[in-house]
C-alpha angles and dihedrals in degrees: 000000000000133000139194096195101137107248124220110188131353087252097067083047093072088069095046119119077233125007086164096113090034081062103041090055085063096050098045093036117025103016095168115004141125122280113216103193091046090043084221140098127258134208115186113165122065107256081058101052095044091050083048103054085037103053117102090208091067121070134197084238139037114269087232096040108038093154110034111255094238088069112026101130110019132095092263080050093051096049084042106052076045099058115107086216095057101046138066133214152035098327103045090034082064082042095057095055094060093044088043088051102050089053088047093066092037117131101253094170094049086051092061093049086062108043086046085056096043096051086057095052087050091049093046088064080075122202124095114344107270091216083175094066106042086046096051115003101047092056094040096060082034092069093027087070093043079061085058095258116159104237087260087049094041094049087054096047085054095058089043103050081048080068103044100057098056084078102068105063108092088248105057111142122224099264088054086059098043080048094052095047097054084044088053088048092054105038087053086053083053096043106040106071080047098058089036091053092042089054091048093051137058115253111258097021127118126252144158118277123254137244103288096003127103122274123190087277098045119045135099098275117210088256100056123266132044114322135163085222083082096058106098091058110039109111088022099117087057093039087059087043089051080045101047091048094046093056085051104053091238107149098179120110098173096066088034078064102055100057100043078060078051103058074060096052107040102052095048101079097038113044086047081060096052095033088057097032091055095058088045085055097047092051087056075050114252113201098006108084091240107090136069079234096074124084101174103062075209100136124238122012104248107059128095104011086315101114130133085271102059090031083059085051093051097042082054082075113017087050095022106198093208103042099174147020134177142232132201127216119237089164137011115295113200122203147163086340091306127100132222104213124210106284091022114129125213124214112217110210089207077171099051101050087045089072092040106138082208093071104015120046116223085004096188095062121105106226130175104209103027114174120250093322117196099240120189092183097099099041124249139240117013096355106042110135122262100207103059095114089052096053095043094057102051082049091058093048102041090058094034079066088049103048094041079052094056091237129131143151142233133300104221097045121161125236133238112259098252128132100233116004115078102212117167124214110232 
């Protein structure tokens, strides 16, 4: 799919039908350069954006503002100053391999068994496909009762978390951040009798639940409802994070918190993206030789390593849910014969390298099983997201429900007004 809309900035690309040539002029032309109108720097092609996420001389925050304004001080600036994604340097480097380590053992398969479950409890209410809810609200009490919630408590920490995040892009109101900081409150409320009780118990033994976490009459089954066949998961994902800290050293339990709030919080956005673009994907026909998505002519997608599994990997790069991030200089960054100066920002096209012909052949194509594809979406270096599998994962099996369902949306779809994430609204 092509489009000659004129296109102002690269960040009202990220809402285009298709801001894939948009895209592919940066990369070819002005690969890493200033933006005038944007008053930042951009790197496009993937070299750029690699020396950029790598760069030490470049942070996740500005040096002056390492909490926003619009939150310092309250509960929302407190998780967020926490959270492994959003600070630089030797603690929460150290941070970041306990939280790391604790996603890294997650239960990926048994996610998707619940998400799979969830999203056909959601379908048998009948009545018009509430795409807002598989897209946020499945993942986000799929990964509540992997943090040990109860379903009533689940479903509340996923209209929570849908608060807190609004605080984080740079042009949150007064009433989003009001809104985040009640939503941080109350998810640390949820969270909290869940990590006590990880760090109080073995890993893998068995305990009573506590207050406001799933017991083996209470979680989100795999099915879909309330089971005692989940019992033996629920509160894993925080049981791995109380581990993971313990074999660190790490004491702490405040910061432990808040990114348990975050394994809430950095897979919302973006596995709402893939979940929706890869139904967009499917409806130009992905996989089936029919659609101006496809890039393989290679019939329906499940045969030879092309299965919905594979198709929501590729659409991680080819359609990429989270399509920019942004770095801060707290020293001069040279690249390329130009330099960053201290208090410059980057912008980091993820979507753009992602179709650099340098690092990915035929780039446009859209092609289930690629081999060993370079993908920018989750970040790189010191800040690649460690929840990608997970991710990942929910998203599969949320469109594996819908396909064996027979429903599908539309094609031309048009995309929430947000600044990095590229979210359709079907």
């Amino acid at each position: 799919m092509s489009t000659t809309t004129t296109v102002s900035s690269p960040v009202e690309a990220v809402r285009l039908a298709d801001p894939y040539p948009y895209y592919a002029r940066l990369v070819a032309e002005r690969p890493f350069a200033w933006d005038e109108g944007l008053g930042v720097w951009v790197a496009a092609d993937a070299a750029a954006v690699r020396a950029v996420l790598g760069s030490g001389a470049l942070r996740v925050r500005p040096v002056a503002e390492p909490v926003p304004a619009g939150i310092a001080g309250t509960a929302a600036g407190e998780v967020f100053g926490e959270l492994v994604r959003m600070t630089d340097g030797a603690r929460a480097a150290r941070l970041k391999q306990v939280v790391a380590g604790a996603l890294a053992r997650a239960d990926t398969a048994y996610a998707a068994s619940l998400a799979r479950g969830l999203t056909r409890e959601v379908l048998a209410a009948g009545g018009e496909v509430p795409y807002e809810e598989l897209m946020f609200g499945v993942p986000a009490r799929v990964v509540a009762a992997l943090c040990g919630l109860t379903e009533g408590a689940g479903r509340e920490a996923a209209r929570a978390i849908g608060d807190f995040v609004q605080c984080i892009p740079a042009g949150a109101t007064e009433e989003q951040y009001a809104a985040a900081s009640a939503a941080a409150t109350r998810l640390r409320a949820l969270l909290a009798p869940a990590l006590t009780q990880a760090q109080a118990t073995p890993l893998g033994t068995p305990a009573p639940a506590a207050p406001g976490t799933a017991s083996g009459s209470g979680g989100v089954s795999a099915s879909g409802g309330n089971a005692a066949a989940c019992s033996a998961r629920p509160g894993q994902l925080l049981g791995e994070l109380a581990a993971a800290a313990e074999r660190d050293g790490w004491a702490r339990t405040g910061p432990l918190l808040s990114n348990a709030v975050g394994f809430l919080s950095q897979t919302y956005d973006a596995t709402a993206g893939l979940i929706g673009n890869t139904l967009v994907a499917l409806a130009r026909g992905a996989g089936t030789g029919t659609g101006t998505g496809t890039g393989t002519g290679s019939g329906d997608v499940g045969a030879g390593g092309t299965g919905t599994g594979a198709l929501v990997r590729e659409v991680v790069r080819y359609d990429a849910p989270i399509q920019n991030t942004r770095r801060f200089a707290a020293e001069p960054f040279t690249y390329a014969g130009s330099t960053v100066e201290p208090g410059q920002q980057v912008l980091v096209l993820l979507a753009a390298a992602n179709r650099d012909p340098a690092v990915n052949p035929d780039p446009h194509a859209l092609s289930p099983g690629r081999v060993n594809p370079a993908v920018f979406t989750f970040g790189a270096a010191a800040h690649r997201c460690p929840g990608a599998e997970l991710a990942t994962a929910l998203a599969g099996a949320v469109v594996t429900e819908l396909r064996a369902a027979g429903l599908g949306t539309t094609a031309t779809p048009a995309y929430r007004p947000l600044a990095n994430a590229r979210i359709p609204l079907l």
